[in-house]
C-alpha positions as CSV (number, residue, x, y, z in Angstrom):
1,X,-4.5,-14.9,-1.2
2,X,-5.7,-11.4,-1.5
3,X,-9.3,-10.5,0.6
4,X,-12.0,-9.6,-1.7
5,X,-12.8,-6.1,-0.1
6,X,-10.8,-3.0,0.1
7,X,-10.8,-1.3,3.6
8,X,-9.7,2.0,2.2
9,X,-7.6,4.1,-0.5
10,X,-5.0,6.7,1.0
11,X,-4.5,9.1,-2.0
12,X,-0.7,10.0,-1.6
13,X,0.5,11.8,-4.9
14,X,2.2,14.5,-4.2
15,X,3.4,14.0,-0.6
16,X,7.3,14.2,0.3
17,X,8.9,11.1,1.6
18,X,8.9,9.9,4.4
19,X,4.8,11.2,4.5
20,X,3.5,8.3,1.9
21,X,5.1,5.4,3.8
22,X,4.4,6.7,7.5
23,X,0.4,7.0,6.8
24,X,0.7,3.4,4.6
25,X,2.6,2.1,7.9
26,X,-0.1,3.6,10.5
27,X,-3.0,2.5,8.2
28,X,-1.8,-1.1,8.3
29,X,-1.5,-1.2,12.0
30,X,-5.7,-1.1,11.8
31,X,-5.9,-3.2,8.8
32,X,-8.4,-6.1,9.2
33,X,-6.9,-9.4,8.3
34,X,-10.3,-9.6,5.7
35,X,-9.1,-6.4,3.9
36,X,-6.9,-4.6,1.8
37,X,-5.4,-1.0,1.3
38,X,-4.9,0.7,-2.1
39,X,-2.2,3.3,-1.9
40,X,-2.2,5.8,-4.9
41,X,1.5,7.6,-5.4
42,X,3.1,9.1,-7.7
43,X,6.4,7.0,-7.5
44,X,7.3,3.3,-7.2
45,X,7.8,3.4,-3.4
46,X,10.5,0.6,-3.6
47,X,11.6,0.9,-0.1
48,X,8.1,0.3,1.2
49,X,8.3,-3.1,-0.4
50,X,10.9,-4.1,1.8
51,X,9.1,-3.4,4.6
52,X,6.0,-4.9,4.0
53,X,7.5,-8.4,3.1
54,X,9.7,-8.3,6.7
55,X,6.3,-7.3,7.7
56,X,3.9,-10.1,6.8
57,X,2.3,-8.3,3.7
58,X,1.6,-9.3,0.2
59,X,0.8,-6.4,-2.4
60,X,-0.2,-6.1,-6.0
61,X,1.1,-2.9,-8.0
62,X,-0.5,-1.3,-10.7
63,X,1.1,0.9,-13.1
64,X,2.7,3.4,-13.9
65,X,-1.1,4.3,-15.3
66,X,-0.4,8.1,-16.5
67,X,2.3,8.3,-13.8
68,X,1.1,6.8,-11.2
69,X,0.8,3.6,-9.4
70,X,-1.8,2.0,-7.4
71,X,-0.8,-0.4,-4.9
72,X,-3.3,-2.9,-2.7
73,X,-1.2,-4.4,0.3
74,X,-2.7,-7.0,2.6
75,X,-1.6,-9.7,5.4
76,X,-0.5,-12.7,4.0
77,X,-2.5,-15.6,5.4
């Protein structure tokens, strides 16, 4: 089940790969387990998804909303 609160938004349009999925990667490794993160990019990162499911995470996409998507990842429980 998702957590009710968001723990922060990394605003990522713009950056070249690998930049978006490193600082998603780093900001997870401080995510509280009551929390989410919203990624904003410009792109479906499709082989972030990958990882995050290997990884224990759940996320919820959003978009494309004027070309971009906005993407809240959390541990699954």
């Amino acid at each position: 089940m998702k957590p009710l609160a968001c723990e922060t938004t990394l605003a990522l349009c713009g950056l070249e790969p690998p930049e978006p999925m490193e600082r998603v990667l780093a900001a997870l490794r401080t995510l509280a387990a009551d929390r989410f993160l919203t990624m904003e990019i410009d792109r479906e990162p499709l082989p972030l998804f990958a990882l995050l499911a290997r990884g224990g995470y759940d996320y919820e996409i959003r978009g494309p909303l004027g070309g971009r998507y906005e993407i809240d990842i959390w541990r699954r429980s």
